[in-house]
ROLO-812273 format. One record per residue (C-alpha): residue number from 1; residue in one letter; chain; x, y, z. Coordinates in pm, 1 decimal. Layout:
BEGIN
 num residu chaine        X        Y        Z
 NUM      a      A        X        Y        Z
...
***
This chain:
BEGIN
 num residu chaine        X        Y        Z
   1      x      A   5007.4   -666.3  -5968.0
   2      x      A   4921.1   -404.6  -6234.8
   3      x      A   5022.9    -25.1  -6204.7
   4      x      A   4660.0     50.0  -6122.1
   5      x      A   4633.3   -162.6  -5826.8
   6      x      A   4944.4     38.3  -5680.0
   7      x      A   4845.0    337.1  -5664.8
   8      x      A   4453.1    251.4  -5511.2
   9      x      A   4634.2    245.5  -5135.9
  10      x      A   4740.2    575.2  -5191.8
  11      x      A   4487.4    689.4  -5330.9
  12      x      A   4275.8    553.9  -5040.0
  13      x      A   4549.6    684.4  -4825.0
  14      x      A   4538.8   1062.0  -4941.4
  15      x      A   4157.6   1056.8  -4915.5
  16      x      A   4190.0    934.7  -4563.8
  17      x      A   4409.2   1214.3  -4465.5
  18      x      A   4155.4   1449.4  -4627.7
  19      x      A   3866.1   1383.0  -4463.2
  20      x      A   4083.6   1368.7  -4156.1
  21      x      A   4199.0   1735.7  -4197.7
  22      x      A   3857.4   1842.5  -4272.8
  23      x      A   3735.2   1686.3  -3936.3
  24      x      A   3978.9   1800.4  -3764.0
  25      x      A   3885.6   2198.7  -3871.1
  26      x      A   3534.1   2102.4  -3782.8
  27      x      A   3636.2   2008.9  -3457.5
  28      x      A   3835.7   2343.6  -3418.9
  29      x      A   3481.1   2568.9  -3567.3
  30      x      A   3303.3   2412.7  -3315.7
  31      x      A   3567.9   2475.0  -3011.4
  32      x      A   3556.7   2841.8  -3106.2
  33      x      A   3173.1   2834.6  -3111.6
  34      x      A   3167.0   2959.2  -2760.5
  35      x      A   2852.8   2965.2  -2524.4
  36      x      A   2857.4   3220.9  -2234.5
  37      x      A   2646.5   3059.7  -1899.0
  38      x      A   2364.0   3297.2  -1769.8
  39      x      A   2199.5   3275.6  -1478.9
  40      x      A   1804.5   3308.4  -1518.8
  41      x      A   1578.3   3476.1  -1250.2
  42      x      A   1308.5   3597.0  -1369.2
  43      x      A    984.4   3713.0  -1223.7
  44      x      A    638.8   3844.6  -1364.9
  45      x      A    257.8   3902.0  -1318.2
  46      x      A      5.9   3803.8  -1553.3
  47      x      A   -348.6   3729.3  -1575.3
  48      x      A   -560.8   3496.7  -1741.9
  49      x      A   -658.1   3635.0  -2122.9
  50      x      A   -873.8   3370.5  -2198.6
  51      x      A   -986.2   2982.7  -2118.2
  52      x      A   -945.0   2841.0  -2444.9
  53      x      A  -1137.1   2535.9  -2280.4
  54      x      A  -1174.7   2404.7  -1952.5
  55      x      A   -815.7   2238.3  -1940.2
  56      x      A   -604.6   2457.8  -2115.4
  57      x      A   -600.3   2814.1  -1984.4
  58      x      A   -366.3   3150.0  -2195.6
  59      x      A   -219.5   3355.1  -1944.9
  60      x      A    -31.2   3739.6  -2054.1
  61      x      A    156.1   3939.5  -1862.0
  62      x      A    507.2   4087.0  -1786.1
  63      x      A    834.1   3966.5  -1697.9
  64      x      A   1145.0   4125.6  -1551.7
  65      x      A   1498.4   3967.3  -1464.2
  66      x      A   1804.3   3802.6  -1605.6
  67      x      A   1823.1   3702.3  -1916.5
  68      x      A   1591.9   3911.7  -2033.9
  69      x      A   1556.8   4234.8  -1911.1
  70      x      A   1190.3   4356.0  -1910.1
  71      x      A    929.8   4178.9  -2184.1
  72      x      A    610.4   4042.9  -2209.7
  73      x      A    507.0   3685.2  -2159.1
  74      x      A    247.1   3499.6  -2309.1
  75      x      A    214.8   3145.1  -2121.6
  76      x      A    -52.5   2845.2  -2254.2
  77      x      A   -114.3   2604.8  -1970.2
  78      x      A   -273.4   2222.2  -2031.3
  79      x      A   -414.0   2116.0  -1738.5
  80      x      A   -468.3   1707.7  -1669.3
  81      x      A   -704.6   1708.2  -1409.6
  82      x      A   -709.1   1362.3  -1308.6
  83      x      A   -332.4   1362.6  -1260.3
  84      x      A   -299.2   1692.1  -1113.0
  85      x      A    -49.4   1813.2  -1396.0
  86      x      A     42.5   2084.6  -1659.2
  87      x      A    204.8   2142.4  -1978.8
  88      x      A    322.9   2479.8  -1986.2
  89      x      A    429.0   2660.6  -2282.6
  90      x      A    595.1   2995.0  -2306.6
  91      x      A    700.9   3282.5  -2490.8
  92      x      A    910.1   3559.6  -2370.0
  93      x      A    929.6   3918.0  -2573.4
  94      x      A   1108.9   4248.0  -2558.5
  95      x      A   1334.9   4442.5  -2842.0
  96      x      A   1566.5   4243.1  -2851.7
  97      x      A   1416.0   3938.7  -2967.9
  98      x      A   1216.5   3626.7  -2856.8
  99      x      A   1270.7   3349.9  -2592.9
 100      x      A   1049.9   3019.5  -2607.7
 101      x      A   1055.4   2709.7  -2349.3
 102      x      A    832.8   2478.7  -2163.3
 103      x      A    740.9   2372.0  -1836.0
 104      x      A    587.8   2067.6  -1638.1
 105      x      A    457.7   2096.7  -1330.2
 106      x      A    238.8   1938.8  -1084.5
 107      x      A    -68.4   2166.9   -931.7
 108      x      A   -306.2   2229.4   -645.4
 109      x      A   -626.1   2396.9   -589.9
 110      x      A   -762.0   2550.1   -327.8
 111      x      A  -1011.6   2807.4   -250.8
 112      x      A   -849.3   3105.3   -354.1
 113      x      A   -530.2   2999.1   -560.9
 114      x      A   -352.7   2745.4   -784.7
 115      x      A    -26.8   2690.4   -729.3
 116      x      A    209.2   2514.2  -1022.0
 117      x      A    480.6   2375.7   -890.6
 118      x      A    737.1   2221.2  -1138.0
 119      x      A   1046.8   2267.3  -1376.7
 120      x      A   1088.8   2412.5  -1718.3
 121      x      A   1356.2   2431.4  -1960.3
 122      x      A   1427.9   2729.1  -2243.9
 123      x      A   1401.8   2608.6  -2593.9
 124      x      A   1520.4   2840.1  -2794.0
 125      x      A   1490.2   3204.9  -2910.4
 126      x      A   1559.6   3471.5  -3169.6
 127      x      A   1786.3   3762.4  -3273.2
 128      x      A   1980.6   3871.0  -2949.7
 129      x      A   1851.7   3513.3  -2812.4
 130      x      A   1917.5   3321.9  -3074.6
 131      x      A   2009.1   2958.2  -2971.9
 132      x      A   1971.5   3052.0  -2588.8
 133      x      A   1928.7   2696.6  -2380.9
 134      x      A   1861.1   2644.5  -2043.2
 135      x      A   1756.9   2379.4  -1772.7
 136      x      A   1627.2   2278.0  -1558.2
 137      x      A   1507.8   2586.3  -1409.0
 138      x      A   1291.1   2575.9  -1113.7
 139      x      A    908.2   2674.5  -1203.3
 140      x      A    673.9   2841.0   -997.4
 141      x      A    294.5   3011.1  -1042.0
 142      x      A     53.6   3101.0   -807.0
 143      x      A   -251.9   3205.8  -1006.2
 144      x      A   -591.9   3353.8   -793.2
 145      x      A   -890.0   3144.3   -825.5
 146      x      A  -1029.9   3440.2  -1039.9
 147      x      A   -747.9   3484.9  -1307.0
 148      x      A   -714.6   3817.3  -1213.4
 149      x      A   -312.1   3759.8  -1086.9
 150      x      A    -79.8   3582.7  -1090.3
 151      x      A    268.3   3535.8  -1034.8
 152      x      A    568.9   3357.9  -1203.7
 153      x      A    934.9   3249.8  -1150.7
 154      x      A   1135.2   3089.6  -1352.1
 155      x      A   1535.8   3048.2  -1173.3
 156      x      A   1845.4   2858.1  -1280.5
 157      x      A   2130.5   2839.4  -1569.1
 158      x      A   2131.8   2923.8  -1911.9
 159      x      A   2343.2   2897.4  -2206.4
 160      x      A   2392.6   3200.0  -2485.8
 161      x      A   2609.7   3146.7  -2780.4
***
């Protein structure tokens, strides 16, 4: 065995140990990357700002509640008629930053309202926001036959870094 060949193991060796150390202060950054649990109740009114088509349907409006505060809240629902579904897409926004998430739900009509019925999840966010997370939260909208009202919940758990 040649000189060389010796000292490979230990070079292998100190490598090993290394990487080891470095993974082990990853594992450390990310234990003292600490998210805070928030409870989410939230409640608005909005109304319907326009039918982009006959299936999907922009609501606007405000919103009050935990995590948020006050903001506004622009919501973009796609209906599937035949199933008796909806996409829901949303975006929450006050001073303090943006929140973004999306719902499914199922839905009924009737003479005077539709009712969504479902669960949504937040997606994300900005600035004070900022990797907020949450799910599932219970869904709810009952939206008048005219677009003129409607009213939102959104209730569950959270996560804030």
């Amino acid at each position: 065995m040649t000189p060389r060949h010796r000292y490979r193991p230990v070079a292998v060796t100190s490598a090993i140990l290394v990487l080891a150390a470095l993974g082990a202060g990853a594992v450390t950054l990310a234990a003292a990357q600490r998210t805070d649990v928030v409870g989410v109740d939230l409640t608005g009114r909005t109304a319907l700002a326009k039918a982009q088509s006959p299936t999907v349907l922009i609501d606007r409006g405000t919103i009050r509640g935990s995590p948020v505060g006050s903001g506004r809240i622009t919501l973009v629902y796609t209906l599937r008629p035949r199933e008796g579904r909806a996409s829901t897409r949303f975006t929450i926004v006050n001073a303090r930053g943006t929140v973004t998430g999306r719902a499914r739900s199922t839905y009924a009509v009737t003479r005077l309202h539709i009712t969504f019925t479902g669960a949504a999840v937040l997606t994300g966010g900005t600035r004070a926001y900022a990797g907020i997370r949450g799910g599932p939260l219970r869904f709810d909208a009952i939206h008048s036959i005219t677009g003129r009202k409607e009213a939102i919940t959104l209730r569950g758990r959270g996560t804030l870094p």
